[in-house]
C-alpha positions in Angstrom: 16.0 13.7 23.8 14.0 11.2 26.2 10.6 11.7 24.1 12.2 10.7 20.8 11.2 14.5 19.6 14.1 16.5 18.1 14.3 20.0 17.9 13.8 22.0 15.1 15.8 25.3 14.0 13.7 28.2 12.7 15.6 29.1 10.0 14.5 32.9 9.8 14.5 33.7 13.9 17.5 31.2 15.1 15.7 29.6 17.9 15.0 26.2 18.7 11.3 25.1 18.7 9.7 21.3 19.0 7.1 20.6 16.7 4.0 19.5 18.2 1.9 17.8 15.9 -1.2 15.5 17.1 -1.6 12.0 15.4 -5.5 13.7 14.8 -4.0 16.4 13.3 -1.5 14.5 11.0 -4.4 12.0 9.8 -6.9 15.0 8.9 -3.7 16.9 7.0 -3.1 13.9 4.9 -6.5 13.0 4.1 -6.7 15.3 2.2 -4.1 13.9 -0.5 -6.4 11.8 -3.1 -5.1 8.4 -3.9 -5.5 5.1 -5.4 -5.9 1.8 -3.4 -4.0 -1.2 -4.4 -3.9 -4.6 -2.9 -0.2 -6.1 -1.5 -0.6 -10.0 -1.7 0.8 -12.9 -2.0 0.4 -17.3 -1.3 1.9 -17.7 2.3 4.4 -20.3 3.2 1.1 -22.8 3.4 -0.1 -21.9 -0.1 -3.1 -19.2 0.9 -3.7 -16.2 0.1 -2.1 -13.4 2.3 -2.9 -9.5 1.8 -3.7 -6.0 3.0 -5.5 -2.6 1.7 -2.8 -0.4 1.3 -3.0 3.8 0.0 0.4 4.1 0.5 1.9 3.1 -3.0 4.4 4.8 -6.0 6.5 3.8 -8.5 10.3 4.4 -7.6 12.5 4.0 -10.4 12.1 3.2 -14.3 15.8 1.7 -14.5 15.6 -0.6 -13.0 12.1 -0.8 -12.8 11.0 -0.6 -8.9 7.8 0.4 -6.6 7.5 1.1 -3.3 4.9 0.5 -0.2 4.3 1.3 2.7 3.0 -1.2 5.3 2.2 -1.0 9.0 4.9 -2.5 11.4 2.1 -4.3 13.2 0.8 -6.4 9.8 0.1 -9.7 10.3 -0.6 -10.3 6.6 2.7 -8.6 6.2 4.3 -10.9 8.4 3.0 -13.6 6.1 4.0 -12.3 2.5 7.5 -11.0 4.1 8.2 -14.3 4.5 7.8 -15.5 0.7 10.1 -12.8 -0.4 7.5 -11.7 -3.4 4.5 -9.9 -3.8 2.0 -8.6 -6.2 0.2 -5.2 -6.5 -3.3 -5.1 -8.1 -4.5 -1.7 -8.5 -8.1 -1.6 -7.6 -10.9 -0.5 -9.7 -14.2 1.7 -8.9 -16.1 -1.2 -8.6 -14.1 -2.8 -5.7 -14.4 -1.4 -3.1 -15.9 -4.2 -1.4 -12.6 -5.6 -2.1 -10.9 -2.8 -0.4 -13.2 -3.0 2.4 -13.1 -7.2 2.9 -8.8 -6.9 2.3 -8.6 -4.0 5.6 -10.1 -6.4 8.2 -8.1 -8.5 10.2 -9.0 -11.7 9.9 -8.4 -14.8 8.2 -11.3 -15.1 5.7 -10.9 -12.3 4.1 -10.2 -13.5 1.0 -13.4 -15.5 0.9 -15.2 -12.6 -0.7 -12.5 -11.8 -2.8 -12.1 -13.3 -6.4 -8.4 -13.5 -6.8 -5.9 -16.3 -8.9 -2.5 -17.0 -8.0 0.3 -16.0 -10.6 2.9 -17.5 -11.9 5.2 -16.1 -9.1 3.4 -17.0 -6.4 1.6 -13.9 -6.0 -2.1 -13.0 -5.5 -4.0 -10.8 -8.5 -7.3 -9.4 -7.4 -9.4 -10.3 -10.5 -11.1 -7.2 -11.9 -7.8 -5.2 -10.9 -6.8 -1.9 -13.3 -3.4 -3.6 -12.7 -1.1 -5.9 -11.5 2.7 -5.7 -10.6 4.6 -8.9 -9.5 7.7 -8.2 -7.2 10.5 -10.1 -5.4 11.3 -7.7 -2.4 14.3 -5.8 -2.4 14.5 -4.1 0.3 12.6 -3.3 3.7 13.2 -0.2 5.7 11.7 0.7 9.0 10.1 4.2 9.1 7.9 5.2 12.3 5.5 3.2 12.5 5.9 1.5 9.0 8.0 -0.5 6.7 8.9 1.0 3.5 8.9 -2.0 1.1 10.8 -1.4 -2.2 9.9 -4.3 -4.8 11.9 -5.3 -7.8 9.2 -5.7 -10.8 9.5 -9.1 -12.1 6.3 -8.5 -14.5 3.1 -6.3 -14.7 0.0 -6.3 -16.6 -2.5 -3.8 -17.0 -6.5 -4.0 -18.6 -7.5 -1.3 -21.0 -10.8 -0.1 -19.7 -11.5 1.3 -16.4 -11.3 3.9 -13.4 -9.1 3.3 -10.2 -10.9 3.1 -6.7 -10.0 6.8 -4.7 -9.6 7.5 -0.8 -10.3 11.2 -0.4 -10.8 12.3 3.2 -11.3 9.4 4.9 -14.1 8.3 2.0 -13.9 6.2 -1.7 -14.9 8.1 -4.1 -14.2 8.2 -8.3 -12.9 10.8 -10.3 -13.6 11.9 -13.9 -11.3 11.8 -16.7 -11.1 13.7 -19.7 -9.7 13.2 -22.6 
């Protein structure tokens, strides 16, 4: 169809029908999924730091070990890591959300603010991160308007103490744990 929508079957009734979902609606739908907020970074081609804020985020497989994010087509700090063919995943903590905040801008001081090292694979860990998961990328796939990125997991580290940094409805936020 001209408008890139297909049509759907009902399955009970037989007839065709076209979804119409608004982008507004779609965004207010998902919000209300609770999840973590990692860093995607990595040392560009010139040897700085290169990275994005991103929600979307899961493991894949255990054997062999993979992850997967999502990024926006439209990522110039994408565009920079791609290029490397590696990047790392810190899992932010509570405390970083300024972090978060400072690595959603677009611009190209934002790491300025942000205390980070390089690893050993030419990655970028967010000091302070719950986590950190060094990839070479595997494979890229284009969905809508994103990339699925799967990353092979070269090596990962985690810290013992502390409680991840949550998006819930368009907020941060914390959760309890019990044990």
């Amino acid at each position: 169809m001209p408008d890139g929508k297909e049509k759907a079957l009902n399955q009970f009734t037989g007839l065709e029908f076209e979804p119409e979902i608004s982008q507004d609606d779609f965004r207010t739908t998902m919000s209300r999924f609770a999840s973590g907020l990692t860093v995607v970074a990595a040392l560009d081609e010139a040897g700085l730091p290169a990275g994005l804020t991103c929600q979307s985020f899961a493991s894949l497989s255990l054997d062999p070990p993979l992850i997967l994010v999502c990024v926006g087509r439209g990522s110039s700090s994408w565009a920079r890591i791609e290029g490397t063919g590696r990047f790392g995943v810190s899992i932010l903590a509570e405390q970083q959300r300024d972090v978060c905040v400072s690595l959603a801008r677009r611009a190209e001081d934002k790491f300025d603010s942000v205390p980070w090292r390089p690893s050993p694979y030419g990655t970028v860990h967010i000091e302070g991160a719950l986590a950190t998961i060094d990839c070479r990328i595997g494979t890229v796939h284009e969905a809508g308007d994103h990339l699925v990125v799967i990353g092979d997991v070269l090596d990962l580290a985690v810290r013992d103490e502390g409680t991840p940094l949550l998006y819930f409805r368009g907020r941060y936020g914390k959760a309890t744990f019990r044990s």
